[in-house]
Structures are given as structure tokens and as C-alpha cells.
C-alpha positions as CSV (number, residue, x, y, z in Angstrom):
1,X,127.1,96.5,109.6
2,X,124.1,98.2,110.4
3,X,124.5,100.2,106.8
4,X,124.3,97.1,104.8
5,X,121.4,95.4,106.6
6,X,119.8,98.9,106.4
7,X,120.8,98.9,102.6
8,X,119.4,95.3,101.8
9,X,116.0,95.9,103.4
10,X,115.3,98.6,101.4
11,X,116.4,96.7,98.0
12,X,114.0,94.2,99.2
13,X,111.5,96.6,99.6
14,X,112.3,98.2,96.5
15,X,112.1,94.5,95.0
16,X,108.8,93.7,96.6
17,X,106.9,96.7,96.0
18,X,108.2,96.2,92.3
19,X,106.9,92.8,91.8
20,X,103.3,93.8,93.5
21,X,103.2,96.4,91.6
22,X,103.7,95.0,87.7
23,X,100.8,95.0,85.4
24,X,99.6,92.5,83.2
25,X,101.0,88.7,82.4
26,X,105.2,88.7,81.7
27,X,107.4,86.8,84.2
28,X,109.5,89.9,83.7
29,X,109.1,93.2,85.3
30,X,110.0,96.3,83.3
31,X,113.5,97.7,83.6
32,X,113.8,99.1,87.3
33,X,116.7,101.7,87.1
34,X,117.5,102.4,90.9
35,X,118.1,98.3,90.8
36,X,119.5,98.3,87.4
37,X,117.6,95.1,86.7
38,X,114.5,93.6,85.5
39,X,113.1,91.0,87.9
40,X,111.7,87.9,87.4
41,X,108.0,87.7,89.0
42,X,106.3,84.1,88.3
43,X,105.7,82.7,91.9
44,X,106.7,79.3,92.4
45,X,104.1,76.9,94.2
């Protein structure tokens, strides 16, 4: 159990540190490989 709560925080991190990181105006970040995703970054009010 401990390996999959260790596992999620760092995809969140890796998700969070994504988002923060994106340049310029598209709801979409670029292609992030080690997620194998692109991640949708417009933050709701």
C-alpha cells in the first residue's frame, strides 16, 4: 500500500509542477511523456 500512495504523490507532483510550469495561453499542456498525457490546465473559479 505504501508503493501506491508513494507512486500517486509523485504523479501529482509530476502533474503539479507540469501545470506551473507551462508557458503561454492553451488549456492544454504539451505532451508529458513520463505521464503519457497532455493535461488540461484552465483553473476553475
Amino acid at each position: 500500500m505504501v508503493y501506491f500512495i508513494d507512486d500517486l504523490d509523485a504523479k501529482m507532483d509530476q502533474v503539479i509542477t507540469a501545470i506551473d510550469d507551462e508557458i503561454g495561453d492553451s488549456n492544454w499542456t504539451a505532451w508529458k511523456n513520463a505521464l503519457q498525457t497532455r493535461l488540461y490546465r484552465k483553473r476553475v473559479e
